[in-house]
TIKE-691803 format. One record per residue (C-alpha): x, y, z. Coordinates in steps of 0.5 Angstrom, whole numbers, plus 500, padded with zeros to 3 digits. Example, Ala and Ser with C-alpha at 12.3 -4.5 7.8 and 13.67 -1.06 7.14 Angstrom:
525491516 527498514 
//
This chain:
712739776 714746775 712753772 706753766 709746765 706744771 699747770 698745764 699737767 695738772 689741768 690736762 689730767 683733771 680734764 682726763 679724769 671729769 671726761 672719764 667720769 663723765 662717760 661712766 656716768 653716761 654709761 650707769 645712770 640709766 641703770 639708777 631707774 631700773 632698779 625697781 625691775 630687779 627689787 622683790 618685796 615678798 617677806 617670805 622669801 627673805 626667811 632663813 632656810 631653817 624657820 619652820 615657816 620656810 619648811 611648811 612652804 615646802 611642805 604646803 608646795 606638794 598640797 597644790 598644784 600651784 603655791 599660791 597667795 590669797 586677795 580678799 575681796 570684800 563687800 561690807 553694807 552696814 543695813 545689809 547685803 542685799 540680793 542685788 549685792 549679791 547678784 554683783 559679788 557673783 558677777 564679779 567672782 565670775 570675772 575675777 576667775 577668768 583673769 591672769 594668773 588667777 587660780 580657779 575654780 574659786 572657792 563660793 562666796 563667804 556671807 557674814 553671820 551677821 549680813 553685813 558682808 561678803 567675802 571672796 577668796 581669790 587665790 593668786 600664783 605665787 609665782 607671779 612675784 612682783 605680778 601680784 600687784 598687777 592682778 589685785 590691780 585688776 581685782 580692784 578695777 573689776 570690783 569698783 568703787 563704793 557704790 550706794 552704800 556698798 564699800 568694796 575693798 580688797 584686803 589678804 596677804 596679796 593686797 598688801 604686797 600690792 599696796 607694798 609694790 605701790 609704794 616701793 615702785 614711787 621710790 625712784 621718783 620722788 625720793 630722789 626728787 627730794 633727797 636732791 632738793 634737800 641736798 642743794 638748799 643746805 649746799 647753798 647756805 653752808 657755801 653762800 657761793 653760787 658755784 661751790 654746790 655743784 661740785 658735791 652735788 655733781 659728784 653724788 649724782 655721780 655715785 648714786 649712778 655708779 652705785 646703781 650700775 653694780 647693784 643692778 648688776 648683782 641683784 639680776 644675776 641673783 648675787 644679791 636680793 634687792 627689795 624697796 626698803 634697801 633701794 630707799 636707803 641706797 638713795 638717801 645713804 649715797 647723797 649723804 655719805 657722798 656729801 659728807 666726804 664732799 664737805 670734808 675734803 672741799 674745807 681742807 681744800 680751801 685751808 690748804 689754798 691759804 697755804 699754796 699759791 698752785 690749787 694743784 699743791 693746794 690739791 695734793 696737800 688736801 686730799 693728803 690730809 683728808 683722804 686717810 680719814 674719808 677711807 677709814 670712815 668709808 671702810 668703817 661704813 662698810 665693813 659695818 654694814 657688811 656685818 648684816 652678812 651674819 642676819 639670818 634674814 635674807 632681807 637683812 644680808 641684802 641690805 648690807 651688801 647694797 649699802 656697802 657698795 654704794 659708799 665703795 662707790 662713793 668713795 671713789 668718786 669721792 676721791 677722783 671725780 671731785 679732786 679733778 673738778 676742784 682743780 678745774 675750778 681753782 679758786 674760783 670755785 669758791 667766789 664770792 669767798 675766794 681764798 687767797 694765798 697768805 699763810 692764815 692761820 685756819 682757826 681765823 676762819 672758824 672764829 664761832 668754834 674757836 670759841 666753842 673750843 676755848 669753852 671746852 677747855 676752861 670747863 672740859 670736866 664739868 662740859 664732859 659730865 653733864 653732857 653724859 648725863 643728858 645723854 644717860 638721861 634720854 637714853 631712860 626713853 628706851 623704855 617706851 620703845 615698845 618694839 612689836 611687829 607693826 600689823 597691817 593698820 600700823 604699817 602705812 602712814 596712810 590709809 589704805 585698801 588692804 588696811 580698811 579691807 582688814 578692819 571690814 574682815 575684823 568686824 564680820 568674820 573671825 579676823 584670819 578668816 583667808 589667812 589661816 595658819 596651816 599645820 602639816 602634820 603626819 595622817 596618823 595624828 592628824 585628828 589628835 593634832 586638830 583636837 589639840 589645835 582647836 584647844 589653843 586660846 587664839 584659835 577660831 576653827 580647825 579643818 582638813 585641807 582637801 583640794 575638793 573643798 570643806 566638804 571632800 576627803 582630807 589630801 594626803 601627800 607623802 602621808 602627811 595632812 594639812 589642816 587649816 587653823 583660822 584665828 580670831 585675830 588679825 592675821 598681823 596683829 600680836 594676838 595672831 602671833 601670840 597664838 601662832 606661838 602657843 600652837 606650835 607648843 601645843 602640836 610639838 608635843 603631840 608625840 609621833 606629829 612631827 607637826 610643822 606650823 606655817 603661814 602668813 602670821 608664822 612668817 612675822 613670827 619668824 621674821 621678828 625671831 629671826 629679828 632678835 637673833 639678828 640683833 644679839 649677834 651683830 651688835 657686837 661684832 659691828 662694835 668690834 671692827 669699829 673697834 680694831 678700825 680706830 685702834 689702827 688709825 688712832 694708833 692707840 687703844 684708849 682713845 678708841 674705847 672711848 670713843 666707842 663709849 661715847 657712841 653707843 651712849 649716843 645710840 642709846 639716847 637716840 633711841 630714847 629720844 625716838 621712843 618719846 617721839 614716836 609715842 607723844 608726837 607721830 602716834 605711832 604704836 611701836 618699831 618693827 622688830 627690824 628697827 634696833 638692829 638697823 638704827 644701831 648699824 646706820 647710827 654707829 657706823 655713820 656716827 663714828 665717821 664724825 669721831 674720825 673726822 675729828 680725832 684723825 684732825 686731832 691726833 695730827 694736830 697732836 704731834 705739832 703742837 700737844 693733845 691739848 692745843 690739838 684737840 682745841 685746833 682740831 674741834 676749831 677747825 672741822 667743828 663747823 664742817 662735821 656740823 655742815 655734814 651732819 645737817 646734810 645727812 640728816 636732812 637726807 635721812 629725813 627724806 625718807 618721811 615722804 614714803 608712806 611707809 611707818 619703818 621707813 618715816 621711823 628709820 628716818 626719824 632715828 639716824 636724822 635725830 641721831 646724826 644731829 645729837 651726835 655732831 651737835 652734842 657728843 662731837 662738839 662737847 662730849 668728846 672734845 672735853 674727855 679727850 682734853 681732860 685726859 690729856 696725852 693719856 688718851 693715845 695710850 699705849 702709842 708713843 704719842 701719849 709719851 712723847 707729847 708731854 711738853 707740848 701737852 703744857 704749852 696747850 694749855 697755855 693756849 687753853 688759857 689765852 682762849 
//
């Protein structure tokens, strides 16, 4: 295109594009408030089909005419319960049974040995799902506030879902509310131009919505479970990534503007140059988060897919939406620092990283080695990591009622009281199973299930018995599970039981067993398409290697350094079982789009000028854009701090600390310095590594004018 002619084209196909989008976006935002409607938080259900939990709920399910989810209603006066308490837990019970999906008769109340409290057992239709949080709603309504010395909580299996479904139902709102304010404030200052920001912002808004449209869709016709945990990472994920791409592909932009008078060629040259790194960092993106389609966890497998399509989203838009509006813009986007049309050379602007670059290649040996060592250094943190399934008191940032109703149950009853572990074992066994069972360090009592309560005939269904093992611990705490473990061992070995161990603490065994299996397999094949990935961009296989190298050293110590972190500084005592497993795939696939950032610029600068000069030009030149981007996605990240939850405030805290270790440290010194110090060879075995070798030398005469 040529003259006026050209511009006008130009223009009318930016207008076509930003108008299509527009109506897209009218069409999908809605759909970024409902999603909530289709998230369901019940941890059972994400259990792979062959966890011995999963079959004892199959098994409980023809025990009942209805499965069903037990709230504890707790009444606890420490000088005792008198009869006017009791004359109100009564009138209570009365009303709690007549409620909606409540399911009655209820069980008598239960008076502590000591007298100082009472407990109501009030099963609740797990068919409910996300209506749970309605009933205990109700529950806590009829039950009141503390009254004349009398507290009242309501605690169990359902009052955590509720307070669950409480958090997760607040995500929309405030996180978002947060992740934008976080995203405009660093816009602002990594621009300093009043305009500049909305296209990024604009853009992410936009793929956050589109993003919201197709996982809405999948997860409402059971393609994908939705739960808040992943809905709460979509957010920040989409912000960040988005703005990331946005960052990257507005700097090439402005350098190209330098060099093309037309914003159009300016345009073209740009999205030339930073597309193929953008697709192959968002292709990495997703092809690792895709690898949680290995979890045996459905909450995991979710995960992957939900993530995955927001950064395909985001990539879209990313690649057309913000092109057009760029265009439209023109140089006047970026006033009051406008780029003007004289051929300057791209390190001029970046004269604090040029710097950094001439730094790097008078002392890339030593710069190299010390950065591996600090980072070896901090991965020893690891140490102090302590992962553990966090139990119901360490759950929340926050106290809430189902946490302070657990420690009341914990001082008066047998701490599994209302949640007992249920072993299904066959009629002729049963009593030489409960024998067994009541041997088990950890267990409180052992009894027959009868639907005519403790003192009826044992149910018999199928010829198998159910009995009711109550533990002395917390239901959620790691002596629960230690017991949970033991018993199982001991009812296995009864021969002829065919014994099936379930129930809320069985569920967290296998949901942390699961967790490791996870973990073991994932890991390396998530390295492994990493791997291949940089290999074709690269068009070499040392480089990827080390690259890859320089990244886990990077994870490993971020989790050290988290592991000092959430010890010394938040009091926290330990990570779920989840939290490895889900740090290695955002930290590793998010950081290695920093590596492509910079070695994709590297490797293009190479075949001009040298290895050398080009991995001086190319950490000159994307070195204060891959920081910006890494500030903004660890702020983003770091939004997740304001949910009350502790595996969401410590996934944040990971990818924030990680993000910023790795743009800082590794990005800016470790791989620069390797790469320098090794020269050509680093494109080994492709061609580049052969046919550079001149050009190698004349880089070092730049590394010596620097």
């Amino acid at each position: 295109m040529a003259g006026g002619r050209g511009r006008w084209t130009a223009t009318v196909i930016a207008v076509v594009v930003v108008l299509s989008w527009l109506v897209v976006g009218g069409v999908a935002g809605p759909y970024a408030g409902k999603l909530g409607d289709v998230a369901t938080n019940d941890n059972a259900s994400f259990l792979p089909a062959d966890a011995e939990a999963t079959r004892a709920q199959d098994l409980a399910a023809g025990f009942v005419d209805r499965e069903t989810t037990p709230a504890l209603v707790v009444y606890e006066r420490t000088s005792g319960i008198t009869p006017a308490d009791q004359q109100r837990v009564q009138a209570d019970t009365a009303r709690f049974a007549e409620l909606p999906g409540v399911v009655g008769p209820l069980p008598p109340p239960i008076v502590s040995e000591d007298r100082q409290a009472v407990q109501v057992v009030v099963p609740i239709d797990a068919a409910e799902g996300e209506q749970i949080g309605a009933v205990v709603d109700q529950l806590r309504e009829i039950a009141g506030a503390d009254r004349d010395g009398l507290t009242v909580d309501v605690a169990g299996p359902a009052g955590l879902l509720a307070d669950l479904i409480e958090v997760f139902t607040a995500i929309d709102g405030p996180l978002l509310l947060v992740t934008l304010v976080v995203v405009l404030v660093i816009l602002l200052i990594v621009y300093r131009s009043p305009v500049l920001w909305v296209f990024p912002l604009l853009a992410a808004g936009m793929s956050y919505s589109l993003a919201a449209l197709f996982v809405y869709l999948l997860a409402k016709n059971d393609v994908i479970k939705l739960n808040g945990q992943a809905q709460g990472i979509l957010t920040v994920l989409v912000f960040g990534a988005g703005t990331d791409y946005a960052l990257l592909l507005i700097a090439r932009y402005r350098e190209e503007l330098h060099r093309h008078e037309r914003p159009w060629d300016a345009m073209r040259a740009a999205w030339k140059g930073a597309a193929p790194a953008i697709i192959a960092s968002g292709a990495t993106v997703i092809v690792s988060l895709l690898c949680l389609l290995l979890s045996s966890l459905n909450s995991n497998r979710a995960l992957g897919p939900v993530s995955a399509v927001g950064i395909a989203a985001t990539l879209l838009v990313m690649l057309t939406f913000l092109p057009a509006l760029l265009l439209l813009g023109g140089r006047w986007a970026f006033w009051p620092r406008r780029p003007r049309y004289d051929h300057a050379d791209p390190r001029t602007e970046h004269g604090i990283w040029g710097r950094i670059a001439g730094f790097v290649a008078r002392r890339a040996r030593t710069v190299w080695i010390v950065t591996a060592v600090v980072l070896a250094a901090l991965a020893l943190g690891v140490t102090q990591l302590g992962a553990t399934t966090l139990g119901q008191s360490d759950l929340f940032t926050q106290r809430t009622d189902s946490v302070a109703g657990q420690e009341v149950i914990a001082r008066h009853y047998p701490a599994g009281t209302g949640s007992p572990a249920t072993i299904f074992t066959n009629q002729a066994t049963a009593q030489q199973v409960a024998q067994v069972a009541q041997g088990v360090r950890g267990v409180s009592s052992v009894r027959p299930f009868s639907r005519q309560g403790p003192a009826g005939p044992p149910e018999v269904v199928d010829g198998r018995v159910q009995l009711q093992a109550t533990l002395a611990d917390p239901p959620d705490s790691n002596g629960a599970e230690r017991a949970i473990r033991e018993l199982r061992v001991a009812v296995h070995r009864v021969p002829g039981a065919d014994a099936v161990v379930g129930g809320f603490t069985a569920i967290n065994v296998d949901t942390a067993d699961a967790s490791t299996r996870d973990r073991n397999v994932i890991i390396p094949v998530v390295l492994l398409v990493i791997a291949v990935i940089l290999a074709v961009l690269l068009r070499a296989l040392l480089a990827p290697v080390l690259l890859i190298a320089t990244v886990v050293l990077s994870f490993l110590a971020t989790l050290g350094l988290c592991a000092l972190i959430f010890k010394y500084l938040l009091d926290f005592p330990g990570v779920d079982q989840s939290f490895p497993l889900f740090a290695f795939v955002f930290l590793v696939a998010l950081g290695i789009d920093y590596n492509i950032f910079l070695m994709s610029r590297v490797r293009e600068e190479s075949v001009r000028r040298g290895t050398r000069a080009g991995v001086l030009t190319g950490l000159a030149v994307t070195g204060g854009v891959i920081t910006s981007a890494g500030i903004v996605l660890a702020a983003t990240f770091s939004a997740l701090a304001v949910l009350p939850l502790v595996v969401l405030v410590e996934l944040g805290v990971a990818v924030a600390a990680g993000v910023l270790l790795d743009t800082i440290v590794v990005r800016s010194l470790l791989v620069p310095a390797l790469a320098y110090d090794i020269g050509p060879t680093v494109w080994w075995p492709g061609r580049l590594s052969r046919t550079n070798r001149d050009g190698d030398r004349a880089g070092t005469e730049v590394a010596d004018a620097h």
